[in-house]
VOTOR-347276 format. One record per residue (C-alpha): residue number from 0; residue in one letter; x, y, z. Coordinates in steps of 0.25 Angstrom, whole numbers, plus 2048, in hexadecimal, padded with zeros to 3 digits. Layout:
N
(NUM A (X Y Z))
...
***
This chain:
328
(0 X (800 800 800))
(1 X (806 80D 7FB))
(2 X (809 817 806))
(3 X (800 824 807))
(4 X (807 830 805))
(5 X (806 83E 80D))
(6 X (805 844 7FE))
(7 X (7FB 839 7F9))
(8 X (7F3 83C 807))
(9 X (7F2 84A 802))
(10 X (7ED 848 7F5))
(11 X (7E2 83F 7F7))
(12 X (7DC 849 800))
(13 X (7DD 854 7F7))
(14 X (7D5 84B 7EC))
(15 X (7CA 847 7F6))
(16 X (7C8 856 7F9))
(17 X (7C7 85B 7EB))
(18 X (7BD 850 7E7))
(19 X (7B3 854 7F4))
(20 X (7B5 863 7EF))
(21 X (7B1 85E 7E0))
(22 X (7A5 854 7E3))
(23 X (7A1 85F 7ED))
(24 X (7A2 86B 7E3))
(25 X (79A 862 7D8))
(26 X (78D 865 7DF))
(27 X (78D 873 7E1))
(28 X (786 87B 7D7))
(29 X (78D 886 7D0))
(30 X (785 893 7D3))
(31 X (779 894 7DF))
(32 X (76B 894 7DA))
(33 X (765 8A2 7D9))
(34 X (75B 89F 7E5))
(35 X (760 89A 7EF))
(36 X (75D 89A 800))
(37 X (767 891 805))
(38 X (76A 893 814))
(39 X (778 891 810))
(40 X (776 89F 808))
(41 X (77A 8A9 811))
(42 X (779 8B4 809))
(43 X (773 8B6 7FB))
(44 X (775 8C1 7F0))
(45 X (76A 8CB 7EC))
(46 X (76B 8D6 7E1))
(47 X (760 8E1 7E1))
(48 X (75A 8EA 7D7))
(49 X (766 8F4 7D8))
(50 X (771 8EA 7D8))
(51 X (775 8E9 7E5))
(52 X (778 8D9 7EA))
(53 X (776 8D6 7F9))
(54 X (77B 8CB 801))
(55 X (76E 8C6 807))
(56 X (76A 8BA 80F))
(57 X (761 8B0 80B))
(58 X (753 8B3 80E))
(59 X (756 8BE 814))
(60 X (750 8C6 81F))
(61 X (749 8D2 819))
(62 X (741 8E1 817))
(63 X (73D 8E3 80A))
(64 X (737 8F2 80A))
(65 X (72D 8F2 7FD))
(66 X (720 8EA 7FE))
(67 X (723 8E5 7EE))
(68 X (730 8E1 7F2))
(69 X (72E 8D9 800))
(70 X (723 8D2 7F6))
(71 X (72E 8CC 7EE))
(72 X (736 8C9 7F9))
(73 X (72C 8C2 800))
(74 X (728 8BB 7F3))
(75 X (736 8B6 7F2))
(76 X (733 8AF 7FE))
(77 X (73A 8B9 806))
(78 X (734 8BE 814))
(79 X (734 8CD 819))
(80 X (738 8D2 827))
(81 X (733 8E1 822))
(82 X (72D 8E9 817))
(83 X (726 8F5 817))
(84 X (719 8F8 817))
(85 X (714 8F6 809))
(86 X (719 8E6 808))
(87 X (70A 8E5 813))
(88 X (702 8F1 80F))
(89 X (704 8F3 800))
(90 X (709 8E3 7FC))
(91 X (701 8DA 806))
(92 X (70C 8D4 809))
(93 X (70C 8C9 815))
(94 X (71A 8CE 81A))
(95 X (71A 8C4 826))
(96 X (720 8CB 834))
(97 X (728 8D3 82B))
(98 X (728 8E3 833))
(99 X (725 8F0 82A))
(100 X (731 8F8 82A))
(101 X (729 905 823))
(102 X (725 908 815))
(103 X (72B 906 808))
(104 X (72E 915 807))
(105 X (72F 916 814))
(106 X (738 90B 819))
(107 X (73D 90B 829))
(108 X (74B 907 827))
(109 X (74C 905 837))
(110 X (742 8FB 836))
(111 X (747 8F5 82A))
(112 X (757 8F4 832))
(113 X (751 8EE 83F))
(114 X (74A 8E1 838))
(115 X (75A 8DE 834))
(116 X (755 8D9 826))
(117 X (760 8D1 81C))
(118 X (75A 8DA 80F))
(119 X (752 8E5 80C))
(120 X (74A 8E7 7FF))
(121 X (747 8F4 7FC))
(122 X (742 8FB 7EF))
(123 X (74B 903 7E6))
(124 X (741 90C 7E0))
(125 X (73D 911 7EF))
(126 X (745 91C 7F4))
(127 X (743 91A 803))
(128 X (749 90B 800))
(129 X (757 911 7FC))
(130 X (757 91B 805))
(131 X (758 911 810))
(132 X (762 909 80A))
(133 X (76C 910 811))
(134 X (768 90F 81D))
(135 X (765 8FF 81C))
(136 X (772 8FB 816))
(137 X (778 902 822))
(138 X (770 8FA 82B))
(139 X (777 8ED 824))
(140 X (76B 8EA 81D))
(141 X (76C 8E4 80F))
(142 X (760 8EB 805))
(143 X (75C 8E6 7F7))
(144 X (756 8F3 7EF))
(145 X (74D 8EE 7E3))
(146 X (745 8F4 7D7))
(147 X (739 8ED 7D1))
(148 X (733 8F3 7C5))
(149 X (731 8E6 7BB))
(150 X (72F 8D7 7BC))
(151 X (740 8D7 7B9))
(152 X (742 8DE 7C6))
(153 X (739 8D5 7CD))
(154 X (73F 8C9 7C9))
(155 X (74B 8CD 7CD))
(156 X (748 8D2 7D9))
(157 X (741 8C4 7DD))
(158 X (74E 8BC 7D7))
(159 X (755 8C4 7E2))
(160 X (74B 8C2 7EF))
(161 X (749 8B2 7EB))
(162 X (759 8B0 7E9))
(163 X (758 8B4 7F9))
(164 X (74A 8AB 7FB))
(165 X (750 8A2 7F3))
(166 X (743 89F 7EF))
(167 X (744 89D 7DF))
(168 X (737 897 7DF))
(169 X (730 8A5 7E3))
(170 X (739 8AB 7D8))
(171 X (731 8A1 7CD))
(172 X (725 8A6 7D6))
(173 X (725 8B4 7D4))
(174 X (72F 8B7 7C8))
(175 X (72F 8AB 7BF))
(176 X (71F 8AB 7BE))
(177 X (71D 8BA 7BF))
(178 X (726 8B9 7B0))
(179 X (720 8AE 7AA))
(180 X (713 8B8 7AC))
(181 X (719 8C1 7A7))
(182 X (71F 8BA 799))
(183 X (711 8B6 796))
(184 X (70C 8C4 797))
(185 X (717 8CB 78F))
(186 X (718 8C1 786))
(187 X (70A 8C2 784))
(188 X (70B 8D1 782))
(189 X (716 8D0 779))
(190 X (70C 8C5 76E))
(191 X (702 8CE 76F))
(192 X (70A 8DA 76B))
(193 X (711 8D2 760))
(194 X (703 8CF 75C))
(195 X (6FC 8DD 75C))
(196 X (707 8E7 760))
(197 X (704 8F3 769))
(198 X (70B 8FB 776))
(199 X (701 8FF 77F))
(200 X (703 90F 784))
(201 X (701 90F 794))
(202 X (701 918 79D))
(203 X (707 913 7AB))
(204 X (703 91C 7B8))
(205 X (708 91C 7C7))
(206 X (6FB 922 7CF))
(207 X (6FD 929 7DD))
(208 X (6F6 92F 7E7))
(209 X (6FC 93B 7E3))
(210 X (6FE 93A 7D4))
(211 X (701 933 7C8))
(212 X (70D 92E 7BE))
(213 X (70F 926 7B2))
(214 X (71A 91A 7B3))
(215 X (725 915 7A9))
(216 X (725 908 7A7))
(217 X (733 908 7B1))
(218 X (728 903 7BC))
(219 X (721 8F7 7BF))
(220 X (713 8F9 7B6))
(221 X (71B 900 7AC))
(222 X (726 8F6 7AA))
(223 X (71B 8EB 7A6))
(224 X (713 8F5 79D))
(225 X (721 8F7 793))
(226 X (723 8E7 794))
(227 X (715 8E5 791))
(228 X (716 8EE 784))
(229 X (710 8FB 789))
(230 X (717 909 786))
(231 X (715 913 793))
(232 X (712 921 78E))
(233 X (71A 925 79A))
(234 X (725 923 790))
(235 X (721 92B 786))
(236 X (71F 935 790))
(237 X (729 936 79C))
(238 X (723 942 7A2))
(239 X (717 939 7A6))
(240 X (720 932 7B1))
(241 X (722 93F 7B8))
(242 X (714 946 7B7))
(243 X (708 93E 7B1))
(244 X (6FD 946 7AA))
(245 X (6F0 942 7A7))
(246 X (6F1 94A 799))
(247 X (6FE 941 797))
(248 X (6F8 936 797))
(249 X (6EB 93A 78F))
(250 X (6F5 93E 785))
(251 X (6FB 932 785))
(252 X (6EF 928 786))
(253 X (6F5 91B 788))
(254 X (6EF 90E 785))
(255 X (6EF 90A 795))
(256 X (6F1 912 7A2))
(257 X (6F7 908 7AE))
(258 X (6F6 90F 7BC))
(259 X (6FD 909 7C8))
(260 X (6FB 910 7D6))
(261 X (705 914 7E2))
(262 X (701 915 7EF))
(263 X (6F2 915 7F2))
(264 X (6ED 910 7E6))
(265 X (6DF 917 7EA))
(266 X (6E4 926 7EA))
(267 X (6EE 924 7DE))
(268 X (6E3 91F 7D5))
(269 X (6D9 92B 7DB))
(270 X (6E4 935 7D8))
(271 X (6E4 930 7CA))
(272 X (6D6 92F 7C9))
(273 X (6D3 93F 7CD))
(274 X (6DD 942 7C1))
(275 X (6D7 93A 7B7))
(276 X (6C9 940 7BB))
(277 X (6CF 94F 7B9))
(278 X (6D2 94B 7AC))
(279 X (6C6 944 7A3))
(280 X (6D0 942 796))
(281 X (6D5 937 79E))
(282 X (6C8 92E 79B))
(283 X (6CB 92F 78B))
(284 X (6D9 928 790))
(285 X (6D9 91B 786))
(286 X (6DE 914 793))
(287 X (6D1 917 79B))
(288 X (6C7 917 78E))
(289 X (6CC 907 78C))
(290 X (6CE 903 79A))
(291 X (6DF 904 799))
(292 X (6DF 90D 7A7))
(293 X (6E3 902 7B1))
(294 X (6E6 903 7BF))
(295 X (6F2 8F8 7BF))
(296 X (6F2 8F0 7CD))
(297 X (6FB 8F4 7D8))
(298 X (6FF 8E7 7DC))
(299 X (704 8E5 7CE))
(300 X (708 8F3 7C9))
(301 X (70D 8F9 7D5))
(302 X (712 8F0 7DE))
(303 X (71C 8E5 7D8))
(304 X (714 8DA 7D4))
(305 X (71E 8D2 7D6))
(306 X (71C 8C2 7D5))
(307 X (70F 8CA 7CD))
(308 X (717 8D0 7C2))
(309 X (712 8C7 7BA))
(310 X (703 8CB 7BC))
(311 X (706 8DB 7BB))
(312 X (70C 8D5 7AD))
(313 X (6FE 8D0 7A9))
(314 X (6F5 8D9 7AD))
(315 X (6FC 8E5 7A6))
(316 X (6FD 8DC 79A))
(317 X (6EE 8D8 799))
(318 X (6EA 8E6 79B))
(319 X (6F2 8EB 790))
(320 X (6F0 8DE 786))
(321 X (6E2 8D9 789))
(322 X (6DF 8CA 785))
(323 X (6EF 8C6 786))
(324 X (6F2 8BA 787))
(325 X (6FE 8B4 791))
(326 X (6FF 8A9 79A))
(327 X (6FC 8AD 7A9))
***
């Protein structure tokens, strides 16, 4: 029997370690799933609407300061320990034990610091949201600022809050199906144009208590109306954003008029309805004559529809092309 060697000892045990490093290696996938909620995770990456990545934990504990925006969350499987006031008033939503740390203009940073949250959600088109900013990043608080104006942003947004859920079955729940709604309609949309070609004009206004003002298509209602093959007279006529006349718009006459509301829904549309009543010429509107003056539905229009955007898709569309056909 030959006699084992110091050297030979040696070797055999640097074989017997590369082979457990290889067979151990050759299970493990190449790249992590994009959802994932692994308690092993310490720490996941989130990017928001300006560009900014976080290191965030895995489901998180967190405020979300904007009713649409703690909807999401919450329908990313996510849960709340605050929002402000509109997530319950305005949305309904069943926010649990979560504690209302003000309004969503009026957010009480003190509040928001003593709940210790892991991530706040603010909005980046609200001015008091990045006023805080400051003042919670101080306080060692990580904050997510996002911008919602189209079903793109949405998506994204929700890619973003179920990567954290690690919930990718919520992600086919309220993204995937909300575009397969929307293929159909624009698809459907696009046949009948092809067919009998036409751009609707359309007037888009944002009633208040206090006034009124046309829209571009760079919000929400307006976005759908250009996809959905509509041209805004606002764009013809970019003084409208800043102060609407009625005599504009009888001017103009377009085929369909589309009002959204903000705030109380009741006084905004009385506002609106003392002007039109000081001005008669209104009723010889093509839009009123045919029935095209449509009050559109805050839940869809004015509020982010969100796992809805599907629906505000449709409804414009069979407003606009009455009798299409798409698969709901």
């Amino acid at each position: 029997m030959k006699k084992i060697t110091a050297s030979m000892l040696l070797c055999c045990l640097l074989l017997c370690g590369c082979a457990a490093e290889n067979a151990s290696s050759a299970g493990t996938p190449e790249s992590a799933p994009v959802f994932s909620n692994s308690s092993e995770t310490s720490a996941l990456l989130l990017t928001d609407s300006n560009g900014d990545t976080l290191e965030v934990p895995a489901d998180p504990k967190t405020v979300c300061l904007y009713g649409s925006y703690a909807d999401a969350w919450l329908s990313a499987g996510g849960s709340l320990v605050g929002t402000t006031e509109d997530a319950v008033e305005e949305r309904g939503l069943d926010v649990g034990d979560a504690a209302i740390v003000g309004t969503v203009k009026e957010p009480n940073t003190e509040k928001i610091i003593a709940l210790d949250p892991e991530l706040v959600i603010l909005s980046s088109d609200i001015a008091a949201h990045n006023d805080i900013r400051d003042v919670l990043e101080a306080a060692g608080l990580s904050c997510a600022y996002f911008r919602v104006d189209t079903f793109e942003d949405y998506a994204a947004m929700m890619k973003e809050f179920c990567a954290l859920t690690g919930r990718d079955d919520l992600y086919r729940e309220t993204v995937e199906q909300s575009q397969a709604l929307i293929s159909s309609v624009t698809a459907a949309v696009q046949k009948q144009q092809t067919e009998a070609p036409r751009q609707p004009s359309v007037l888009l206004i944002r009633a208040f208590s206090s006034g009124i003002k046309a829209k571009s298509d760079e919000e929400l209602a307006g976005a759908i109306l250009k996809e959905l093959g509509c041209r805004n007279i606002a764009d013809d006529h970019p003084s409208m954003l800043e102060d609407l006349s009625l005599e504009e718009v009888i001017e103009t006459d377009p085929d369909f008029i589309f009002v959204t509301t903000m705030g109380s829904e009741k006084k905004a549309l009385n506002y609106l309805d003392s002007l039109i009543s000081e001005n008669p010429a209104w009723q010889e509107l093509s839009a009123v004559k045919e029935g095209h003056y449509v009050i559109l539905p805050k839940d869809l229009f004015h509020y982010k529809p969100n796992a809805r955007w599907g629906e505000s898709y449709a409804y414009l569309a069979e407003i606009l092309y009455p009798g299409i056909d798409y698969e709901k």
